[in-house]
ROKOLPA-451778 format. One record per residue: x, y, z of N, C-alpha, C in turn; residue in three letters. Coordinates in pm, whole numbers, plus 50000, padded with zeros to 5 digits. Layout:
N
XYZXYZXYZALA;...
//
This chain:
489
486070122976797486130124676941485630112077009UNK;486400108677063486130094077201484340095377258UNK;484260087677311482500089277392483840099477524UNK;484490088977554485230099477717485130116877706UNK;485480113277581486180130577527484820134877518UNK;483600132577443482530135777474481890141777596UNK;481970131277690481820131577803482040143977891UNK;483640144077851484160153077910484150168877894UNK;483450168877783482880180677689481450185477793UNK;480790176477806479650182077871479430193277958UNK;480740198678039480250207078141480720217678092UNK;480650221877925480910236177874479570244077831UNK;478680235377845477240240077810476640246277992UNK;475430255378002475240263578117475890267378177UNK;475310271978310476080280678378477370280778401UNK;477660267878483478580260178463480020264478357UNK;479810258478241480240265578143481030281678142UNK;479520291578148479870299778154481270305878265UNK;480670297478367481550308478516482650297778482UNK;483130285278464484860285178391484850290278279UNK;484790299778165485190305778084485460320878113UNK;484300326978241484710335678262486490335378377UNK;486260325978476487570324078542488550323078462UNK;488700315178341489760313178278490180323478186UNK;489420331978154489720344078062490180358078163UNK;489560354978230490190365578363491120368578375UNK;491990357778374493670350078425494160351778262UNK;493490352678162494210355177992493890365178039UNK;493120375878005493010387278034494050392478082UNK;494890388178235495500396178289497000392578210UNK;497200380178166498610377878115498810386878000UNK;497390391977935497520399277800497620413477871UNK;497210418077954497600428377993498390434778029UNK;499310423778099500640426378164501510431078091UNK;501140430077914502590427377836502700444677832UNK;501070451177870501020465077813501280475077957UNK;500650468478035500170476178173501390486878245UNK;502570484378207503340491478250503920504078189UNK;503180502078057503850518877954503760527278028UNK;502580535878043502520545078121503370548878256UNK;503240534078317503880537978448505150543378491UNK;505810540578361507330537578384508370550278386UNK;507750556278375508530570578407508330571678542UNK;506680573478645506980572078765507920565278876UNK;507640547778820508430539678828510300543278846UNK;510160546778742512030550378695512250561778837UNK;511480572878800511590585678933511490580779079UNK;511060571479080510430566679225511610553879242UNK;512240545679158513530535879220514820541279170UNK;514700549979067516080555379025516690541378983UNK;515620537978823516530531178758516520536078592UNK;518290528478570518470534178440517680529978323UNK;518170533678212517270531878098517520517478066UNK;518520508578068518640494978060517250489578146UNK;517420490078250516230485878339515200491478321UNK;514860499778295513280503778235513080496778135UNK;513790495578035513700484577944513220471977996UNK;513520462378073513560451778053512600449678191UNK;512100460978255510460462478301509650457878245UNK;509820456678104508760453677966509250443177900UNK;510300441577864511310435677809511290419277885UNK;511540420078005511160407878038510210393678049UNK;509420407078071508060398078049507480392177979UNK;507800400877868507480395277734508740384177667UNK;509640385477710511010374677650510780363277751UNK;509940364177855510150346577936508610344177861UNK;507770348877825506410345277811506770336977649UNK;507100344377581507530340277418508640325777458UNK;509370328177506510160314277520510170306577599UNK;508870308977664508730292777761507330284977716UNK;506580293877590505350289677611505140275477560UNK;506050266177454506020250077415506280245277560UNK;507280251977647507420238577726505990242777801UNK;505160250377820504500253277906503270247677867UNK;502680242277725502270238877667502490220077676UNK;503090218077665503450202277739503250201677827UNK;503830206577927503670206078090502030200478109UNK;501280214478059499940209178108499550197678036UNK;499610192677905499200177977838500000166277935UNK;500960168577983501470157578063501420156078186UNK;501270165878264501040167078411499890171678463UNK;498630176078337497300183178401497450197178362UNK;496320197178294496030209978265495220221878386UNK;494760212878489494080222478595495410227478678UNK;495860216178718497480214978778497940227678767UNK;498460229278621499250238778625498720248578568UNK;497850253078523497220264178574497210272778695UNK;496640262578784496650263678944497750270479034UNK;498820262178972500280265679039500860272578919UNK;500310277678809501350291178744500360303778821UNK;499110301878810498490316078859498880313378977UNK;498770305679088499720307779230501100315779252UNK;501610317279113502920319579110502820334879064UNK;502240335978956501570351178891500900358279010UNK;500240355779106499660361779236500950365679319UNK;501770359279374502330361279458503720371879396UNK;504140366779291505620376979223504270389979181UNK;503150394079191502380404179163502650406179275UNK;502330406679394502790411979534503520417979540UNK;504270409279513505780411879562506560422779484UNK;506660421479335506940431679250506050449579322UNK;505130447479325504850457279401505050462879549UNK;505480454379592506500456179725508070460679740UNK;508580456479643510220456879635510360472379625UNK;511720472879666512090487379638513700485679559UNK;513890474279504515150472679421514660471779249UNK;515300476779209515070476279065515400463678961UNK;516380452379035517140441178964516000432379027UNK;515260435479163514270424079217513040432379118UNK;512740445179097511400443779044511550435678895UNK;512450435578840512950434178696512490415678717UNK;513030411378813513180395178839511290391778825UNK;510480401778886509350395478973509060395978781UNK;509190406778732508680407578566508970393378493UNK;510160390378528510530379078465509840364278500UNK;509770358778612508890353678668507480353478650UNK;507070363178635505330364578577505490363078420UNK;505990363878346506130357178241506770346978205UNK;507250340978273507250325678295505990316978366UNK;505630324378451504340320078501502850319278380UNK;502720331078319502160334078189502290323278103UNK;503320320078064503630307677988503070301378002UNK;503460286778121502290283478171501070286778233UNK;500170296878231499270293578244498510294178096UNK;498540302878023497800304877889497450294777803UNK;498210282377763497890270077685497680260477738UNK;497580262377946496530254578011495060260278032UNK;495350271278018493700279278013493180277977892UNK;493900279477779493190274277615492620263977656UNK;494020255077617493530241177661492230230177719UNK;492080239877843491000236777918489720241477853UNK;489960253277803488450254177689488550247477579UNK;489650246177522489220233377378488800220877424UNK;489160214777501488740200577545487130200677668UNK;486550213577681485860211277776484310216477673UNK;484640223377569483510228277476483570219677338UNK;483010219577267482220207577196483000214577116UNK;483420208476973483970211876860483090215176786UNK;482870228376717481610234876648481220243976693UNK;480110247176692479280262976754479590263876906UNK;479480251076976480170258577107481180262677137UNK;482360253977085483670258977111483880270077019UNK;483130275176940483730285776848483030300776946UNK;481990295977019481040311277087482320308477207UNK;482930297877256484310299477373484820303577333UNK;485840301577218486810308477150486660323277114UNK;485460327477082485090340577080484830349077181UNK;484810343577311484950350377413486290354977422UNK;487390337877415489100339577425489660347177352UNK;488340349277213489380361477127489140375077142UNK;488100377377288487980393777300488910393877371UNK;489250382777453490180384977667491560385377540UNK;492190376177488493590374277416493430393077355UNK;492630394977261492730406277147492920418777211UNK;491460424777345491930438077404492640440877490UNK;492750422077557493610426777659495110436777689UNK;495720437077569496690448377556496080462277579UNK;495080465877485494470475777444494360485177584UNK;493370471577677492920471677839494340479777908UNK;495110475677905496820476277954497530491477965UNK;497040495077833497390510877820496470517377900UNK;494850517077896494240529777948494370523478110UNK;494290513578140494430506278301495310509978355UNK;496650513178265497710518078358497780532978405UNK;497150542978316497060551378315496220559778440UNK;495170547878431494060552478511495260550178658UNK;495540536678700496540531778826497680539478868UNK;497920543078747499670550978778498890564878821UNK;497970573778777497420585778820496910580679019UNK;496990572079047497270569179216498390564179248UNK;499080557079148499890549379211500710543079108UNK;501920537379129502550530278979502120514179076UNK;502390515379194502700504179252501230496279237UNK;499790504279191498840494079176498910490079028UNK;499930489978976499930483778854499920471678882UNK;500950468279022501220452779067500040443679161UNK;499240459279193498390450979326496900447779263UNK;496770452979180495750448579078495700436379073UNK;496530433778940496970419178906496710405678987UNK;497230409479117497670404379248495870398579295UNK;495050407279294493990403079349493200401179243UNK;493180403079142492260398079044492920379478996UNK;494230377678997494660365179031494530358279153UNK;494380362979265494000357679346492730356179413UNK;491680363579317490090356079305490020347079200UNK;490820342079080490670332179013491320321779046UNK;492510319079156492610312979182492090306479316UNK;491250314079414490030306279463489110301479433UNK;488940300279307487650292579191487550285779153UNK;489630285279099489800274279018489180259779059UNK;489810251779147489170240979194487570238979201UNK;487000250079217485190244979203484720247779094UNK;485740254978985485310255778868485760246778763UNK;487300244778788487630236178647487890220478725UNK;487220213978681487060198778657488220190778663UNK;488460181578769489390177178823490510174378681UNK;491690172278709492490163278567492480146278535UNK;491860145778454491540129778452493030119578492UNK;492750107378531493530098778597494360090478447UNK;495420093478460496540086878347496130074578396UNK;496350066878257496160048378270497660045778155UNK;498440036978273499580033478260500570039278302UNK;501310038778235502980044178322503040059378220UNK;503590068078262503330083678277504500082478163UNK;504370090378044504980093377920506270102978007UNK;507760099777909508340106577939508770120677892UNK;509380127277972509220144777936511330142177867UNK;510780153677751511820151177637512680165477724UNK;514010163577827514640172477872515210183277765UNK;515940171577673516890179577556516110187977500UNK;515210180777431514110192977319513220201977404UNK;513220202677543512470213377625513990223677645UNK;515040220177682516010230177694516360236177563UNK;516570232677421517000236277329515560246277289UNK;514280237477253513470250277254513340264877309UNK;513180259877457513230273077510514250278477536UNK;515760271877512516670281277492516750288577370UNK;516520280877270516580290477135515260301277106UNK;514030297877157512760310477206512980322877269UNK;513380317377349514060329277427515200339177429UNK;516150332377315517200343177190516530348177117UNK;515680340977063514930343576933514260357676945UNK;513480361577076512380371577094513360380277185UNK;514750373377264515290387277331515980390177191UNK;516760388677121517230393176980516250404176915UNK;514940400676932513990406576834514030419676870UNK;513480412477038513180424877173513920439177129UNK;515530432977147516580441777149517150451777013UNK;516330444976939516940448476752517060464576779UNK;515600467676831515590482076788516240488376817UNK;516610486976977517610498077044519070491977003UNK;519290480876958520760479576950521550480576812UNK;520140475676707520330481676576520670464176480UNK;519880465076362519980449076373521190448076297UNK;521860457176270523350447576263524500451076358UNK;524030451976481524800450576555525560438076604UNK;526420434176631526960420976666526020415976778UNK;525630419476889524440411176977523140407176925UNK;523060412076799521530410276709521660399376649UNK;523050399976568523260389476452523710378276535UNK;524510376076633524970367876720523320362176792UNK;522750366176830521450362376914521060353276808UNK;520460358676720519700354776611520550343576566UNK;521600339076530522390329676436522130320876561UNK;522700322476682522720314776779520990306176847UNK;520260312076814518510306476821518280300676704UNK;518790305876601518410296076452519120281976489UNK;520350282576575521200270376547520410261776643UNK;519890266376736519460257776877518210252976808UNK;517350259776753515740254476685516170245976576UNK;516920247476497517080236376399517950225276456UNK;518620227276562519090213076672517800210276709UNK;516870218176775515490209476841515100200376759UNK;514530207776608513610203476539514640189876490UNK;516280190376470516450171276463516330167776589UNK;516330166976696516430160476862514720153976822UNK;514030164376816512370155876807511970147976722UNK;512910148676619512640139276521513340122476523UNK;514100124076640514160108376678514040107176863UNK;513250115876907512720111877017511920103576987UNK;511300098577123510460085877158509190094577173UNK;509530100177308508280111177337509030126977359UNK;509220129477207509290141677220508250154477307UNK;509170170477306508450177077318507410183177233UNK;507680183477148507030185777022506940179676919UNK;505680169676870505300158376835505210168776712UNK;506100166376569506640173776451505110168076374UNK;504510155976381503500147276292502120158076298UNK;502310168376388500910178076412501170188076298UNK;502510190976256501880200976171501940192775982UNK;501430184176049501270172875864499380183875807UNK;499300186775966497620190475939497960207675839UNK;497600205575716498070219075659497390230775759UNK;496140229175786495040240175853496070245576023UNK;496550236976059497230237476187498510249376175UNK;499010242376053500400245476001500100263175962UNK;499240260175858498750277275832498220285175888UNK;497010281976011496900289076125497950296476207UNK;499410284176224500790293076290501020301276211UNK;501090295876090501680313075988501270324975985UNK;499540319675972498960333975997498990343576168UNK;499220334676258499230336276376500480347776347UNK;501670345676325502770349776361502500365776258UNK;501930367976123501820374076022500570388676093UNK;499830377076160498500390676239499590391976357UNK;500280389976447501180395976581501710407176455UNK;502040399776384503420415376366502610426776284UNK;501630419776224500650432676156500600444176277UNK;499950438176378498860444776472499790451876586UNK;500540442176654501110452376709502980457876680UNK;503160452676562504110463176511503230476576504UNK;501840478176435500930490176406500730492576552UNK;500570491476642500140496776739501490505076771UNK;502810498776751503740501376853504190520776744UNK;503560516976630504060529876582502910541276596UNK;501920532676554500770542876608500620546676731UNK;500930543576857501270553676925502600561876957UNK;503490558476885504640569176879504200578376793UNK;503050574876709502600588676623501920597676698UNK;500920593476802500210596676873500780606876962UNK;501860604577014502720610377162503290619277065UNK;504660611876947505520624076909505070634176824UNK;504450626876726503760641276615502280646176685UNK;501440640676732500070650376758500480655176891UNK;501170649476987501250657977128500150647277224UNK;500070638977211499000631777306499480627877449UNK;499110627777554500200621777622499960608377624UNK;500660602877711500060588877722499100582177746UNK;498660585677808497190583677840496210585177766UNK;496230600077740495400602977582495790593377474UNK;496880584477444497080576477348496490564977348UNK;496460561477533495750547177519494190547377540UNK;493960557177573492490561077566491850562477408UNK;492480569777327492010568077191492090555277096UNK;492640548777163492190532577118491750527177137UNK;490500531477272489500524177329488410519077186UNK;488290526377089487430521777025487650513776906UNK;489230512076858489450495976835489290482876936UNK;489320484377047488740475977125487460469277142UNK;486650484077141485070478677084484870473177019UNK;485640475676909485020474376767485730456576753UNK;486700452576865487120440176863485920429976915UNK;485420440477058483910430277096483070429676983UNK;482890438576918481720435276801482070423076738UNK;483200423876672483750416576560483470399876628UNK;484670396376788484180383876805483260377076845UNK;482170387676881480550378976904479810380476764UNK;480480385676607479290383576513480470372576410UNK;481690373176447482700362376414482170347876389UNK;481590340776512481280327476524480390322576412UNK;479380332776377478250330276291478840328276138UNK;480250342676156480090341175998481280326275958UNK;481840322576032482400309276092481740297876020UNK;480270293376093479660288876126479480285275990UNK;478590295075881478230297175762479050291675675UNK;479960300775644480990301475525482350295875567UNK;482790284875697484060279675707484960292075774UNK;486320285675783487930295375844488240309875701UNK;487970299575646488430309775538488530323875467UNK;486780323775443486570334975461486360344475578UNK;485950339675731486460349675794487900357975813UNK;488890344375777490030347675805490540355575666UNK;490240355475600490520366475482490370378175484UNK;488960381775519488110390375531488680400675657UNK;488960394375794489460394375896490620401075841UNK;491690394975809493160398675748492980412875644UNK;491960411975546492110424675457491560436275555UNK;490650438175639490580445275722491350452175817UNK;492190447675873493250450975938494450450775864UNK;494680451175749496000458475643494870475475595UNK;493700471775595493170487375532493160493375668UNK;493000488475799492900499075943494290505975918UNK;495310499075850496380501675879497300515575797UNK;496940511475654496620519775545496040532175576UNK;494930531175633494320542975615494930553175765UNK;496040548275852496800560475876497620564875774UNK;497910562575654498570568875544497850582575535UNK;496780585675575495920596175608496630609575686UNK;497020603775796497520608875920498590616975868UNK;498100629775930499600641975892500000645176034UNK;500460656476039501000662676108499960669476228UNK;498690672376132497630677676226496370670376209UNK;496260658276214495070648376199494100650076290UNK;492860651976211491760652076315491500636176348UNK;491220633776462491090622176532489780617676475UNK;488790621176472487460615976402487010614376301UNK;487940627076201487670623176031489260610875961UNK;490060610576064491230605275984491850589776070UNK;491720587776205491970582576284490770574076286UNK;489840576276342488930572376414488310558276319UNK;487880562076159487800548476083488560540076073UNK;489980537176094491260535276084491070526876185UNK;490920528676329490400524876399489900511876447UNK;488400516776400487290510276406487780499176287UNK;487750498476119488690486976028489500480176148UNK;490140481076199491480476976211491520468976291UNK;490230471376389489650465176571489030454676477UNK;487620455776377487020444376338487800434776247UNK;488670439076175489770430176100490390418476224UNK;491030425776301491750422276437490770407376520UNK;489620415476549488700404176614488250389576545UNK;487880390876418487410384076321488840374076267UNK;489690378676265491110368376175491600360476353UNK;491710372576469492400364676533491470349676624UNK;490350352476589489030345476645489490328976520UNK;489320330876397489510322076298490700316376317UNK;491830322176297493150310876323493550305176460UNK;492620309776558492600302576694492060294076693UNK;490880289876608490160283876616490930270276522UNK;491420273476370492330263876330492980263276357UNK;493800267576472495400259876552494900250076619UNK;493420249676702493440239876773492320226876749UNK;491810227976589491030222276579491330208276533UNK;491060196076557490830187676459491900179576558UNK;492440185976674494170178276748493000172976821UNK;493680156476809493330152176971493900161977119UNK;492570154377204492770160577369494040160877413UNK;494850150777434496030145577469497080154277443UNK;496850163277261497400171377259497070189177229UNK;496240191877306495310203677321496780214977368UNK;497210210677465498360219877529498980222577396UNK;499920211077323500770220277260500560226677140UNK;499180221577075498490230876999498520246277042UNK;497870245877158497600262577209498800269077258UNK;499910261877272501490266077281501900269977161UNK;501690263477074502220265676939501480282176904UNK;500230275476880499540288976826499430305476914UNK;500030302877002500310314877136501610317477065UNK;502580305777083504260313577047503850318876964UNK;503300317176818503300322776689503130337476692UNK;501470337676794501680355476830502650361876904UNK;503680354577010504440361177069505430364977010UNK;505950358376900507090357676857506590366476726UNK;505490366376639505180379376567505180388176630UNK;504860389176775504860406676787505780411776826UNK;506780404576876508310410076894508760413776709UNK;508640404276626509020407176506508390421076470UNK;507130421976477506440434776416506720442076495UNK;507460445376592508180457776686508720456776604UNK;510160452476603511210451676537511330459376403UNK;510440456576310510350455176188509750474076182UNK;509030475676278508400490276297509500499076341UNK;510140496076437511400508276521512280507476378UNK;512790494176284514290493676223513290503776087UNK;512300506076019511680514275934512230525876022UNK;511350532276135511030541576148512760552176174UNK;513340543276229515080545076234515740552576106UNK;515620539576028516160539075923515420548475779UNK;514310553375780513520561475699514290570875640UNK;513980572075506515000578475451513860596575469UNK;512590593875506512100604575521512290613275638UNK;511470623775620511380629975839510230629975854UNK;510110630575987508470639475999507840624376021UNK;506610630975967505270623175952506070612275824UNK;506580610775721506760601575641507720589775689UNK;508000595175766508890578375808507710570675884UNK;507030577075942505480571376022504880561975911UNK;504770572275849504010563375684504680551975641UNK;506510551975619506640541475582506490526775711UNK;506260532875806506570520575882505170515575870UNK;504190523375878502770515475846502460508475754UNK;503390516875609503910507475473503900493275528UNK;505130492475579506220483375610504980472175708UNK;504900475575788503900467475870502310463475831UNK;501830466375704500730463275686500840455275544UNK;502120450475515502310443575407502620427275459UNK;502650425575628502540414775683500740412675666UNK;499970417475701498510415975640498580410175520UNK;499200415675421498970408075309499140396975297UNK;500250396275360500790376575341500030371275405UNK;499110374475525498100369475609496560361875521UNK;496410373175444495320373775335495570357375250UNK;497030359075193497350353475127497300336275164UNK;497910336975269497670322675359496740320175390UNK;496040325775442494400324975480493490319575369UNK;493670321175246492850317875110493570307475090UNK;495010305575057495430290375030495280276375142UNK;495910284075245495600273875322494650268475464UNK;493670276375453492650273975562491540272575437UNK;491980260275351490040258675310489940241875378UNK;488920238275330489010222575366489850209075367UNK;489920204875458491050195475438490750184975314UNK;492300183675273491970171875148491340159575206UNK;490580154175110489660144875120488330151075202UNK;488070159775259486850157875342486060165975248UNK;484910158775259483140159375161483140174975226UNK;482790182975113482050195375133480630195575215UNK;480670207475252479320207175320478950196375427UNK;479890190375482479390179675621479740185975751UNK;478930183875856479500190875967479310203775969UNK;479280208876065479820221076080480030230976030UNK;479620238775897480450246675777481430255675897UNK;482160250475861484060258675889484320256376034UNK;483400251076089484360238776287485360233276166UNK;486480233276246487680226676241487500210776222UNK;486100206476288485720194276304485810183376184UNK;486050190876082486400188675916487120178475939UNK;488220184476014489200178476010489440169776139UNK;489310157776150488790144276252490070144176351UNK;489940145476481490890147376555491780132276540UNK;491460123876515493390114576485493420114876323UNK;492920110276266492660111776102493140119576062UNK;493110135476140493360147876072494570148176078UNK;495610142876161496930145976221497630130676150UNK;497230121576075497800109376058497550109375939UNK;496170118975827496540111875702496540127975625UNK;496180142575667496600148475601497840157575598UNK;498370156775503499550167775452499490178875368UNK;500170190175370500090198875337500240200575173UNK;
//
């Protein structure tokens, strides 16, 4: 790290500190919420604009398909134009389509404002990382930040279900006005909280048009394809067509960047194996966790009778059990390196998952559920705390954004997969009942494994660096230009 970069580190320690981490997690908080906040509502919703089931769909559907495929370019944006910047002006933008979505009385405009806030989401999330990797020290501080980012990133879904529930029992429409003012107290802060954007010296790097359109055109097939698998069936011709058609555009990106000048995505970052395997595992915990969520509560509603609410309420205590995990996370970090938390982390949340293999037809919630649970929340907190921490460790400042772009898509684009992968089981089950439930938990907790698996090979120390220096398990191992210029995988 530079003395500048040093420097610039300083104002993550006190108060200071604290009140931008709380502003900036606020604003994660709510982007993680959004993806959930509307389950509940949407039957009111539907009764109250009289829209069809296409459009109820893509109430949800949207938000999550602009958030997954804009988040690289959104991720550049802030490394090249300011990371306060655009922050600033995506939550400006997330405030006002929150309004407004809650104002409309058309169903193609509420659908739009959805779409829009997850484009806005995009950018803001890997300028709000961002701004905490480069503003907290590499080591115990940035790992107690990151462990804050991995309660706001982890429950914020969780938050989403019982929040809506509680909102839609007054109103569907404060699903939108919420949002609306809790973004629009973080964005009266921003400026006295986050630290101006330092002054470029020289002539301003150029922005790679081609490899920003081909990315996020092929991101955004990639996760509406995924989106859509379930209801359309994945061998349907719009599945296989989506999908062939995003494979072709990403493997056009990935040659376009490889003879850019200033690409969008500088390919030499993932030489860092720890970087590289952090995305893997990134993408491997999305589809674990909430493919499992997305079936565990269809178990919840269709076989026990829960309603909705009761569903997202009984997951309040994997949530907890997520705060536990990322405030005793840092330490075991700290100690024993990425590795073993992230192992440890990973086998935990394949046994939360497992042990609904439990779950019948008439499950008691406290002897069969409830440990299941609790595993599944501390697995959850502990792995997703560790590979956040190696996506963005060891990158120079300069490139903080597309680190935390990268390692964001990975979860967005796993958890569209682990839908996917959960509805085409539960479809396709050659069982009834409760056993097709089972196999999809099968099916979805065997992404844990490969998690496990990556996690032990490739998050130990980088080649060449002396055991025991630094930090045991800061990323700091690995030397922010050094790390990206002399190791390979």
């Amino acid at each position: 790290m530079t003395e500048r970069q040093s420097q610039a580190s300083a104002p993550g320690t006190g108060s200071s500190g604290n009140l931008l981490l709380l502003v900036l997690c606020a604003q994660l908080f709510l982007d993680s919420m959004d993806v959930s906040l509307m389950g509940v509502a949407l039957p009111k919703m539907q009764h109250s604009m009289h829209l069809d089931a296409q459009q109820l769909q893509w109430v949800i559907s949207g938000y999550a398909v602009a958030y997954g495929g804009f988040l690289l370019l959104g991720g550049r944006a802030a490394d090249l134009f300011g990371r306060r910047r655009m922050f600033f002006w995506a939550t400006a933008v997330f405030a006002v389509v929150s309004l407004v979505g809650g104002l409309v009385s058309s169903g193609s405009l509420l659908i739009l404002t959805r779409v829009v806030k997850g484009v806005a989401a995009a950018f803001i999330a890997p300028a709000a990382l961002s701004i905490i990797t480069t503003t907290f020290r590499e080591g115990p501080e940035r790992n107690r930040a990151m462990g804050v980012f991995g309660l706001t990133g982890a429950s914020g879904y969780a938050a989403g279900l019982v929040f809506s529930g509680l909102l839609t029992s007054i109103s569907w429409r404060l699903t939108f006005f919420v949002p609306f003012v809790v973004a629009a107290l973080v964005l009266a802060l921003v400026r006295s909280v986050v630290a101006p954007d330092e002054a470029r010296q020289g002539a301003r790097r150029g922005f790679d048009v081609v490899g920003a359109v081909t990315a996020t055109a092929g991101l955004l097939l990639l996760v509406f394809a995924l989106t859509r698998a379930s209801d359309v069936g994945w061998g349907s011709a719009s599945t296989v067509a989506g999908l062939a058609v995003a494979v072709v555009l990403l493997v056009a990106f990935v040659l376009i960047e490889g003879r850019r000048k200033d690409p969008l995505v500088d390919l030499a970052i993932f030489r860092s194996r720890t970087l590289s395997t952090a995305n893997v595992v990134g993408v491997v915990w999305a589809c674990a966790t909430i493919g499992w969520q997305f079936v565990a509560l269809l178990y919840l509603q269709d076989v026990l009778g829960y309603s909705a609410l009761q569903a997202g309420m009984a997951i309040v205590p994997m949530a907890a059990s997520i705060l536990v995990a990322v405030n005793l996370a840092p330490r075991l970090i700290r100690r024993a390196g990425l590795r073993v938390p992230a192992v440890i982390g990973m086998v935990l949340q394949g046994l939360g998952i497992v042990l609904f293999l439990r779950a019948g037809a008439h499950a008691s919630y406290a002897a069969a559920l409830l440990p299941a649970l609790i595993l599944h929340g501390l697995g959850n907190g502990t792995s997703f705390l560790s590979f956040n921490i190696a996506g963005v460790g060891g990158v120079p400042d300069e490139k903080q954004g597309l680190a935390a772009s990268l390692i964001q898509s990975a979860v967005q684009l796993g958890g569209g997969l682990g839908v996917a992968v959960g509805a085409a089981v539960l479809a396709g089950s050659s069982g009834s009942g409760v056993q097709s439930y089972h196999h999809a938990f099968v099916a979805v907790s065997i992404f844990s494994l490969v998690g496990v698996i990556a996690s032990a090979v490739g998050l130990g120390a980088p080649r060449g660096a002396a055991a025991g220096k630094g930090d045991a398990g800061a990323p700091a191992a690995e030397p922010s230009d050094a790390g990206l210029q002399s190791e390979h995988a």
